[in-house]
N, C-alpha and C positions, 0 to 999 in steps of 0.2 A: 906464777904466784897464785896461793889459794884464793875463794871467795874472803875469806878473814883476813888476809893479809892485803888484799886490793882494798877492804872498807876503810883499814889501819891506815894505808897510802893517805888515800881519799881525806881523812878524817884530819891525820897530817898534815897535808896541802893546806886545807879549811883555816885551821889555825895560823899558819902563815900565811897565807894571804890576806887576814886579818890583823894580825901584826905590821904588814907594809903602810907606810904612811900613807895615808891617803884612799883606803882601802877597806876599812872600817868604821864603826858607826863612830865619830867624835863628837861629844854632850860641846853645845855654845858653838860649836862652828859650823857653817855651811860648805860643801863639799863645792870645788868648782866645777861646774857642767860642763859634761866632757865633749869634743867640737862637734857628736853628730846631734845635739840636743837643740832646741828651740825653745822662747816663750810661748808659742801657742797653745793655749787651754781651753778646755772644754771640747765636749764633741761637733767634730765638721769643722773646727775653724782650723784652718792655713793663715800665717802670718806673714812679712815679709820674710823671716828666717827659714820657713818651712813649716813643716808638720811636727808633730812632739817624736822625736826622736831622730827627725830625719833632716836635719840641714842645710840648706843650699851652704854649697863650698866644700861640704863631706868628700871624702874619695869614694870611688867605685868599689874599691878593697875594703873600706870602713863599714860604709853598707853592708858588702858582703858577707863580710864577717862577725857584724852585729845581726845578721837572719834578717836586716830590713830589704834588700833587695837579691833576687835573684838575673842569673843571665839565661836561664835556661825559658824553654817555653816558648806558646805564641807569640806574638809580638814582632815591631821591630827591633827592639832592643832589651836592655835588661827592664824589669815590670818589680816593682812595691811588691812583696810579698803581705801585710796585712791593713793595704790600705788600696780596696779596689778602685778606689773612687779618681784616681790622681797617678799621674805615668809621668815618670822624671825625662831630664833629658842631660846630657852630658855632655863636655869637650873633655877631650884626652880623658882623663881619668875624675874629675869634682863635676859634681850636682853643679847644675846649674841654672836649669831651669826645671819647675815642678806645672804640669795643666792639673789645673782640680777641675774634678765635675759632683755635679751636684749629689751628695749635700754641700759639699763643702763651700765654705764661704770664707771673707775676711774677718775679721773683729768685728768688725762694723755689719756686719751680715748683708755684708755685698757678693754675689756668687752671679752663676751661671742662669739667666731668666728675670735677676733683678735691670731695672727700668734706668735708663740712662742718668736721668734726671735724681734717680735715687744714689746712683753713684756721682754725679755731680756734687749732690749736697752730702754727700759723705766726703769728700775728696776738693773739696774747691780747688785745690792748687792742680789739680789734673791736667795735665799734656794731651792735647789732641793729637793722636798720628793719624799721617795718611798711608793707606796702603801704596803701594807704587802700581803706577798705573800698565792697566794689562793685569794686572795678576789677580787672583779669586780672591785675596783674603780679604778680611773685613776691615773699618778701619779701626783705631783704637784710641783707649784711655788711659795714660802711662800714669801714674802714682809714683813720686820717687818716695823713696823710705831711707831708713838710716846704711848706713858699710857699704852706700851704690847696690842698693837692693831696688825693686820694685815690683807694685804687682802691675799686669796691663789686663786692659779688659777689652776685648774685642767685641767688635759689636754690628747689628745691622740696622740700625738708624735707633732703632727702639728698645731693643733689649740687649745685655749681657749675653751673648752669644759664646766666650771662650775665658777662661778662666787664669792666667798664668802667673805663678808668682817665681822671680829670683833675680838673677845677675841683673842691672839695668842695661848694660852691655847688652845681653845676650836676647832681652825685650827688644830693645829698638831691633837689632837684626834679624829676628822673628822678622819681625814688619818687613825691613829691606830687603832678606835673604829665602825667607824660609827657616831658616837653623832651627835645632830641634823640633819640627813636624815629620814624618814620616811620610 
C-alpha cells in the first residue's frame, strides 16, 4: 500500500471508531470509566482504587496493553512504566496490591515519613496489625475502604515507614505471609 493509501486506511478507521458507541465525544453524557481508571486526583495521591489510570483488580494484560506496565527490565516483577514512585504486585494475572513511595500519599496526605498519630487522626477507624512474631516486618495500620479495598501503613513505632494500597485480603497477608514483597 502507498504512503497515500495507508493515510486514506488511517483516516478511515478514525471515522469509525468514532461512529462506535461509546467511542466518541457524546454532548450531556458522561462516558463510563473504563476498569483500569480510578478516582484519584491531583499530583502524588494514590487512593484506595489506585493510581489515575491504574487500578487495583486491573489484569496484567490490561496494563500491558494500555503502556501502564511493563514485564521487561530490572526488577522482580513487572514495574509501572510512568509512575517511578510505586511498584505493583499481583496474583495470577489482577493488580492487587500497589507500595507507594514518597511523594505519593493518600487524599488525606498521609504517605511514607507521616507520624502515626497523624495517621491516626486521619483514619480513627484504623486496625492495628501485628507483625507475626520472628519476622522483620513492621507492624501496621489497616484502613478498610469501600469494594474490600484498603490502604495499610506499616510502621516503626513513630513513623509511616511502607506505604500500600489494595486488596484487603492481600494487606492483611502482606503481614502474615510476606505476599507481594520481593
Amino acid at each position: 500500500m502507498t504512503g497515500g493509501g495507508i493515510g486514506r486506511l488511517g483516516a478511515t478507521l478514525a471515522v469509525f471508531v468514532l461512529a462506535l458507541p461509546g467511542c466518541g465525544p457524546e454532548t450531556g453524557k458522561s462516558a463510563a470509566a473504563p476498569p483500569t481508571t480510578t478516582q484519584a486526583t491531583g499530583a502524588n495521591v494514590i487512593d484506595f482504587h489506585g493510581l489515575p489510570g491504574i487500578a487495583i483488580g486491573a489484569s496484567l494484560g490490561e496494563l500491558t496493553t494500555s503502556g501502564a506496565i511493563t514485564t521487561t527490565g530490572p526488577g522482580c516483577g513487572p514495574a509501572f512504566v510512568a509512575v517511578q514512585d510505586a511498584s505493583p504486585a499481583f496474583d495470577a494475572d489482577k493488580l492487587v496490591l500497589i507500595w507507594a513511595y514518597p511523594p505519593l500519599h493518600t487524599p488525606e496526605h498521609v504517605g511514607v515519613g507521616s507520624s502515626i498519630e497523624d495517621v491516626r487522626a486521619a483514619y480513627p477507624s484504623s486496625v492495628n496489625l501485628s507483625a507475626p512474631d520472628g519476622s522483620r516486618l513492621y507492624p501496621g495500620l489497616l484502613v478498610a475502604g469501600p469494594d474490600d479495598l484498603a490502604h495499610l501503613m506499616l510502621y516503626d513505632g513513630g513513623e509511616v515507614q511502607k506505604l500500600i494500597v489494595g486488596q484487603q485480603k492481600y494487606a492483611r497477608m502482606l503481614l502474615d505471609t510476606g505476599f507481594g514483597s520481593c
